[in-house]
C-alpha positions in Angstrom: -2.5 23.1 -26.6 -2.6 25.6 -24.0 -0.2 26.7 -21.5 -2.0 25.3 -18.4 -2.1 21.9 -20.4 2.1 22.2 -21.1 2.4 23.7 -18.0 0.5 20.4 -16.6 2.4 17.9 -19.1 5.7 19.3 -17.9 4.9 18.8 -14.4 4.0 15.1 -15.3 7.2 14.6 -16.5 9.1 16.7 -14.1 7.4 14.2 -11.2 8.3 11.1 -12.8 11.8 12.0 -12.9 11.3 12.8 -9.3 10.1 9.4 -8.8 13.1 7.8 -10.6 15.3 9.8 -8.0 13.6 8.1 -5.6 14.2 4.3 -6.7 17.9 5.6 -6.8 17.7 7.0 -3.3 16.3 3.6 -1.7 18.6 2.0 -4.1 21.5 3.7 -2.4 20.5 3.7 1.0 19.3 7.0 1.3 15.5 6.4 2.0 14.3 4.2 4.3 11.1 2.3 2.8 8.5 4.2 4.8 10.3 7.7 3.1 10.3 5.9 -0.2 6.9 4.5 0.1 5.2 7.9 1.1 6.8 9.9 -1.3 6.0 8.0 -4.6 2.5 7.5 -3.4 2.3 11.2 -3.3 4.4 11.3 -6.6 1.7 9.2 -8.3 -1.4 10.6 -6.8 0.2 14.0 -7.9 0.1 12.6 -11.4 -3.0 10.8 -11.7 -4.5 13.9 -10.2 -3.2 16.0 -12.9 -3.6 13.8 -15.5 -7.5 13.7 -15.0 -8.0 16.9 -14.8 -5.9 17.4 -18.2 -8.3 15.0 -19.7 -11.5 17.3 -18.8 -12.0 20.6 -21.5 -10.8 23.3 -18.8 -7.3 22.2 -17.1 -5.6 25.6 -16.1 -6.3 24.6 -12.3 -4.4 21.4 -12.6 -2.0 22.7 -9.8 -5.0 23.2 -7.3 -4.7 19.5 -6.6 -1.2 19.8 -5.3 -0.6 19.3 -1.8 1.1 22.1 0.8 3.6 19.7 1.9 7.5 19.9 0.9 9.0 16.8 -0.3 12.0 17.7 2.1 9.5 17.9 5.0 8.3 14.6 4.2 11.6 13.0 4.2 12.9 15.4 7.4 9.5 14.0 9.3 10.1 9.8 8.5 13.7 10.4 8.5 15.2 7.6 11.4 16.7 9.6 14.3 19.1 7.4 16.9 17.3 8.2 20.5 19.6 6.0 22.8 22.8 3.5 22.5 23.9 0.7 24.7 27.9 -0.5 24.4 28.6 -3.8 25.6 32.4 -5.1 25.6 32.6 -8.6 23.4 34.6 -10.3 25.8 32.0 -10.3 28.5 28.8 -9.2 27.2 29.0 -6.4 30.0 27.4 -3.1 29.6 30.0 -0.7 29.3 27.7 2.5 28.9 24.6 3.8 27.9 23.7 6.8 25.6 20.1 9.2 25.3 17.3 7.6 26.6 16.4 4.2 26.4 15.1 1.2 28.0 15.6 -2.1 26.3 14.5 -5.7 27.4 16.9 -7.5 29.1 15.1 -10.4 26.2 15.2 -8.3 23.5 18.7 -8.0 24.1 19.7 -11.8 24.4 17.5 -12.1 21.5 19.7 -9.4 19.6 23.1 -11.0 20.6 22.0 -14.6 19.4 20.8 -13.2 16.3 24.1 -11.3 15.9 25.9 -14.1 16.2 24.4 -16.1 14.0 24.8 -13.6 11.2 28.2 -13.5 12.3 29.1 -16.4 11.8 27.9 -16.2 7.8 28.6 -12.2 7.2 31.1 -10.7 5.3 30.6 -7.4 6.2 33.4 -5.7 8.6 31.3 -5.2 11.2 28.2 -7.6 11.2 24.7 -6.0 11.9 21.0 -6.9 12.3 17.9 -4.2 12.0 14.7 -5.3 14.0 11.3 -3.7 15.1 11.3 -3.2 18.8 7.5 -2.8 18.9 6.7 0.8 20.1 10.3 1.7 21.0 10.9 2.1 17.4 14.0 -0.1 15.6 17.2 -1.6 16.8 20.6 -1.7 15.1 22.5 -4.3 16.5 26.2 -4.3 15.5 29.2 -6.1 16.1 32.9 -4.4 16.5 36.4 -6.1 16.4 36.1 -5.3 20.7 32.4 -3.9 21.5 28.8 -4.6 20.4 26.6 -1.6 20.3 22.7 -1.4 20.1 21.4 1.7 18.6 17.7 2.3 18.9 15.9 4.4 16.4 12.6 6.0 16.1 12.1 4.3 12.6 13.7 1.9 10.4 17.1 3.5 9.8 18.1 3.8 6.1 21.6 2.0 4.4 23.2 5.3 4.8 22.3 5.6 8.3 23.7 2.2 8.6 26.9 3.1 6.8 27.5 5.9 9.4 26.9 3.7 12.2 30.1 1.4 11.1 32.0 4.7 10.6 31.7 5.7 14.3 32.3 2.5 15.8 35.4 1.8 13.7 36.5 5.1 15.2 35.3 4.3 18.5 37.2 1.4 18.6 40.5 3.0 17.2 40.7 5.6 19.3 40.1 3.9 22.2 41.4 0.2 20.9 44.4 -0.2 24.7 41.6 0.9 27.1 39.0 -1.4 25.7 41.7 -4.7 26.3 42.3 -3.3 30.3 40.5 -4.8 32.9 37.9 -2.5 34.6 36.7 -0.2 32.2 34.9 3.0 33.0 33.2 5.2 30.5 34.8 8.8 31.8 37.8 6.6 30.0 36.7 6.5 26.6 36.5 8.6 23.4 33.1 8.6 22.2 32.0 9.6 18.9 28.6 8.3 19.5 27.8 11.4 21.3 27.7 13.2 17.7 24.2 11.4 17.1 22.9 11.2 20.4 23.7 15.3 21.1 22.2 16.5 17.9 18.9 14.3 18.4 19.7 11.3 16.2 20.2 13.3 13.1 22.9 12.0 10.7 
């Protein structure tokens, strides 16, 4: 066996661990499935690439079919970045404030609260969420707070992690700002607002 044939072997096997990483990633909310479903096509072309050009008498250039793109790239470019935010206060479905830009059906958003309660009403999750396609706008992260309901919009599907972060900063929103949000008359220049972390750095988590 030559080197470019271990060197090509090795890659093989170096990929498919790659590829096991990966089902751990969407596994644990790290990849949403447009990431996940990109990169292990890419994975496995890699590989069957390789592996037929192994099977022919002269594989030294087995690398040639590899692709200029970084893996990290690929996961920066489909990563889900938060573009706008509405806040609504529970008590009265009022809009409280808006974050970034973004325009949402007054329908979408009766749809999203209906949903929301629905799920509610079966979730055990602290603070009960939906995720739907908006059509063109992208994705929307509905979410449900002990005193607020927030709809995030993203440009894709967000992952499990993105998710996860999501509940962080509301239960923070709403602690820190848990005595204004029970007053009558609430104005936005009164609140605390971690949200802006996300919206300021362009969505990215």
């Amino acid at each position: 066996m030559n080197a470019a044939t271990e060197r090509g072997k090795a890659f093989i096997r170096e990929t498919r661990n790659k590829m096991e990483q990966l089902v751990l990633d969407f596994a644990d909310g790290k990849l949403n499935r447009e990431q996940f479903h990109v990169l292990y096509d890419r994975y496995q072309t890699q590989i069957n690439g390789v592996q037929a050009l192994l099977a022919e008498e002269d594989a030294s250039h087995w690398s040639d079919i590899l692709d200029g793109e970084h893996t990290i790239d690929i996961r920066s470019r489909l990563m889900a970045k938060a573009v706008g935010m509405l806040i609504y206060v529970n008590e009265t479905n009022i809009l409280l404030d808006q974050l970034g830009q973004v325009t949402i059906d007054p329908m979408v958003v009766s749809d999203l609260f209906e949903r929301l309660a629905k799920n509610a009403s079966t979730s055990t999750d602290e603070y009960p969420h939906i995720v739907i396609e908006v059509g063109s706008m992208g994705w929307a992260l509905a979410m449900q707070g002990d005193l607020t309901t927030i709809i995030v919009v993203f440009s894709k599907e967000p992952t499990a992690q993105q998710k996860s972060a999501i509940v962080r900063l509301l239960h923070d929103f709403e602690r820190a700002n848990a005595l204004i949000l029970q007053r009558p008359n609430i104005t936005p220049d009164q609140l605390a607002m971690p949200f802006q972390v996300i919206i300021r750095r362009a969505g990215r988590f």
